[in-house]
C-alpha positions, 0 to 999 in steps of 0.5 A, spaced: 832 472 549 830 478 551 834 483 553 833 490 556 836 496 553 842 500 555 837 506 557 834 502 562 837 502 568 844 500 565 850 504 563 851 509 558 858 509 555 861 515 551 865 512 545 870 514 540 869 512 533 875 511 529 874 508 520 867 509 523 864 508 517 857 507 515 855 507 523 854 500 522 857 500 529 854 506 532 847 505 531 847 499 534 851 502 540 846 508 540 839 503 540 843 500 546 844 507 549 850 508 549 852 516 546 858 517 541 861 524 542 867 522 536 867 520 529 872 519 524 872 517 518 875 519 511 871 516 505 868 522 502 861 518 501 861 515 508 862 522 512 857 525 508 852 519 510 854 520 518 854 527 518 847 526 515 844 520 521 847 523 526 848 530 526 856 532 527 862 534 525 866 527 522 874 528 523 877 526 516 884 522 517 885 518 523 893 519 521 892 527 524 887 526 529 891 528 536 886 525 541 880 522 543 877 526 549 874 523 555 870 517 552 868 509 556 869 506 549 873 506 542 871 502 537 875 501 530 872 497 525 879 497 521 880 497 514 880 490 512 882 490 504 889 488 506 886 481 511 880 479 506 880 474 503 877 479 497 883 483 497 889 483 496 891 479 502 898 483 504 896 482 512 896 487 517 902 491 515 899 493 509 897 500 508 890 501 509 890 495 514 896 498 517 892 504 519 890 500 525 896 503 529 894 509 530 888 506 535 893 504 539 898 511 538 892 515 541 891 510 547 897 512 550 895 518 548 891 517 555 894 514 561 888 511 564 882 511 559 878 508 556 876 503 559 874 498 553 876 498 545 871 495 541 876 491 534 872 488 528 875 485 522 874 479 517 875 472 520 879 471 514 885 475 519 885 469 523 888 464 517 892 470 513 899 470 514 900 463 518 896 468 523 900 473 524 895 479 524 891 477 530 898 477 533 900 483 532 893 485 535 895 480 541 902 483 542 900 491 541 894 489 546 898 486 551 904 490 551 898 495 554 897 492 559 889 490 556 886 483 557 883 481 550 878 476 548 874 476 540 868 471 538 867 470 531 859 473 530 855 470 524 850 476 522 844 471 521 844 470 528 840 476 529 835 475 524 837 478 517 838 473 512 846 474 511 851 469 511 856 474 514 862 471 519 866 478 523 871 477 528 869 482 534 875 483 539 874 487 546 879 489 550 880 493 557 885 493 562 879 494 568 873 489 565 873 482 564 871 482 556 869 474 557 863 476 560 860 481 554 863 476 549 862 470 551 855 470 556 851 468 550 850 462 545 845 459 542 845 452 538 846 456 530 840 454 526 842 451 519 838 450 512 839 445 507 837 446 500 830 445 499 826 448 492 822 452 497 829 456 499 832 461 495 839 460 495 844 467 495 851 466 491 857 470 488 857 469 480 863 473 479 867 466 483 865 458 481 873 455 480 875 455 488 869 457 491 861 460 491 859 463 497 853 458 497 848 461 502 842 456 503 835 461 504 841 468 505 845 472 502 852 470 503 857 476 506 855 483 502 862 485 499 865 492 498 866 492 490 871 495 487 876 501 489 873 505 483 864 503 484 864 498 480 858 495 485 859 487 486 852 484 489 851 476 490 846 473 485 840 469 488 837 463 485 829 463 485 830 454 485 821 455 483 822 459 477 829 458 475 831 465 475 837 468 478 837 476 480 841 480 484 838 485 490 837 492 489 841 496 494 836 498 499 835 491 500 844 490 501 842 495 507 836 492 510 840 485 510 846 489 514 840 493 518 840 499 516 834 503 514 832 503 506 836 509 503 841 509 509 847 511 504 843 516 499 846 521 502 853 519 498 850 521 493 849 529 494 851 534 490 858 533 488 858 527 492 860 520 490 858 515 484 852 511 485 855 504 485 859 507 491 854 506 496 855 498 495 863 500 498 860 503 503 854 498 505 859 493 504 865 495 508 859 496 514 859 492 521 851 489 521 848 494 526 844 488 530 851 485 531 853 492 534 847 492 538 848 486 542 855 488 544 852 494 546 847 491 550 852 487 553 857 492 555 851 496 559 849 489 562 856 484 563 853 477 564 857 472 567 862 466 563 863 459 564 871 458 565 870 450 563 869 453 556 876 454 556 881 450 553 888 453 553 891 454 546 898 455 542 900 461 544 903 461 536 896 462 534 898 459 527 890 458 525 886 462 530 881 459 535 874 462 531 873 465 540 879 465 545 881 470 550 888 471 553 892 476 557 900 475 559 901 471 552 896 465 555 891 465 549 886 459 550 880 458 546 873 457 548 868 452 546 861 457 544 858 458 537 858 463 532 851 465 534 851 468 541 844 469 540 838 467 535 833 471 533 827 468 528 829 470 521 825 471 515 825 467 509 830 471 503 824 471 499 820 475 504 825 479 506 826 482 500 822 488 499 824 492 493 824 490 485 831 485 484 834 486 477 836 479 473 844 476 473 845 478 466 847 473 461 854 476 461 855 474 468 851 468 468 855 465 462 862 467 465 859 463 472 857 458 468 863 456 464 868 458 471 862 452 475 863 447 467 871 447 469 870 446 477 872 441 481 867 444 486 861 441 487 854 443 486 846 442 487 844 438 480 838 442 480 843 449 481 847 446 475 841 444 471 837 451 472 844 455 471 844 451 465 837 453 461 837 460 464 843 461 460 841 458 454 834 462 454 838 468 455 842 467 449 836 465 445 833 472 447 839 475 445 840 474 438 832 473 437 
């Protein structure tokens, strides 16, 4: 689908930008048109980063900033440690996820503005604690009198090979959200295994799940609270290898350019492995800019996609919108748009390292004991590829 840019004939929001991250959310924003004049963010590697791409002062704690000045739009990629199935799975309570009250203290801070809040945050939240995240978010938005909607987006959709599921959740008390989130949807393209596609995993799981990515990456992860980077692996079914992307790959899959966050890395800066933290906890720029587009040029929604919902919300809906305590879940896919993706084996561009025996003989003993069900030939290929490691390794 083509789209017009936002600096060609549509409006240019002014956007706050609260856990700004990496700019993930902002440069998508900025290449859609719009302009941020606030940035926000406390990780010493990530303010280093926007200070450097995007040539401003970066307020450091959420907690003490006291307004947001005159903008259109706050965005607030929120921390998810507390939601992600990764993490420590506290909910919306938690202490870092918790912090999103905040975005709601300097709301009211404004009697009249702004006009949308841009929310993003792990689809997992949808099911932790029997829903009661998204709840808390519902209440908090309608208690401010704002009408809400959120579709969950798969990056894939916009060419990058990543297997990334995120919920985006607008919401304003003058505009309608549901012609910006739910205007487009396309039919999402699925692989299935073929020798010919190169297959993305996670070797750190293998008991409960895998992450198992036909032809992409599953979703990149922050890694550890102490650096330790923790990339997925990826199986090169034509020659039996198994390797792991370089990091400037990690940001080109999240739509960045290569070596984005090499500025975290300046003097008294922080340690290398901290850069997949920092690309990890990134919102996919593509996606960013869609929301961008849409917001400059709102298009229209089918009200019979809707279908009204329990307003419990137990499991949330992967779209709905609601106001009043009415949610109803509407009927379009994780792919709102679809752009013509590169294959994973010609999207990589810099050397990858192999999955170290270590790791594979960890993944494999984890896949023997596994009632999970694997590719034979994934089984098989795993199988000698750690064999061949061990005949290396005492040789």
């Amino acid at each position: 689908m083509k789209r017009t840019p936002a600096s060609i004939g549509g409006e240019r929001l002014r956007v706050a930008a609260l856990f700004a991250g990496i700019g993930g959310i902002e440069l998508g924003l900025h290449q859609a048109g719009h302009r941020t004049t606030l940035f926000c963010e406390n990780d010493p590697g990530a303010v280093r980063v926007l200070e450097r791409r995007f040539s401003v002062e970066v307020a450091p704690d959420v907690r003490e900033l006291a307004t947001l000045g005159d903008v259109d739009l706050v965005t607030a990629g929120f921390p998810c440690q507390d939601l992600s199935q990764a993490g420590q799975t506290k909910g919306i309570r938690g202490r870092q996820s918790g912090l999103v009250d905040h975005v709601f203290r300097l709301l009211d801070q404004r009697r009249r503005g702004p006009r949308w809040l841009l929310l993003e945050n792990v689809s997992f939240m949808l099911h932790l604690d029997r829903g009661k995240a998204m709840r808390h978010l519902v209440d908090r938005l309608e208690e401010r009198h704002f009408r809400w909607a959120y579709r969950v987006v798969d990056t894939r959709a916009f060419g990058l090979p990543q297997r990334r599921h995120r919920v985006i959740m607008l919401a304003s008390r003058s505009e309608d959200p549901r012609c910006v989130l739910f205007a487009d949807d396309a039919k999402p393209r699925q692989r299935s295994f073929s020798p010919a596609h190169w297959c993305g995993f996670y070797w750190t799981e293998g008991l409960s799940g895998l992450g198992w990515a036909v032809d992409a990456v599953p979703t990149l992860k922050g890694g550890s609270t102490i650096g330790i980077p923790s990339p997925p692996a990826i199986w090169i079914p034509e020659s039996g290898e198994f390797v792991t992307p370089e990091i400037r790959d990690a940001e080109r899959l999240q739509g960045f350019d290569a070596d984005w966050t090499l500025p975290a890395l300046e003097p008294s800066g922080v340690r290398r492995g901290h850069r997949w933290k920092l690309v990890g906890n990134a919102v996919s720029v593509p996606v960013a800019k869609w929301v961008g587009e849409r917001l400059a040029r709102p298009g229209s929604y089918d009200v019979s996609r809707s279908i009204e919902a329990p307003a419990s919300g137990v499991v949330w809906p992967k779209a709905a919108w609601g106001r009043k305590g009415q949610v109803y879940s509407v009927q379009v896919s994780t792919w709102p748009v679809r752009v013509r993706t590169r294959h994973l084996s010609g999207f990589l561009k810099y050397p990858s390292a192999p999955l170290s025996l270590r790791a594979a003989e960890g993944f494999k003993n984890r896949m023997d004991i596994s009632r999970l069900n694997f590719e034979e030939a994934f089984r098989t290929a795993m199988s000698r590829y750690v064999k061949r490691g061990a005949r290396v390794a005492v040789a």
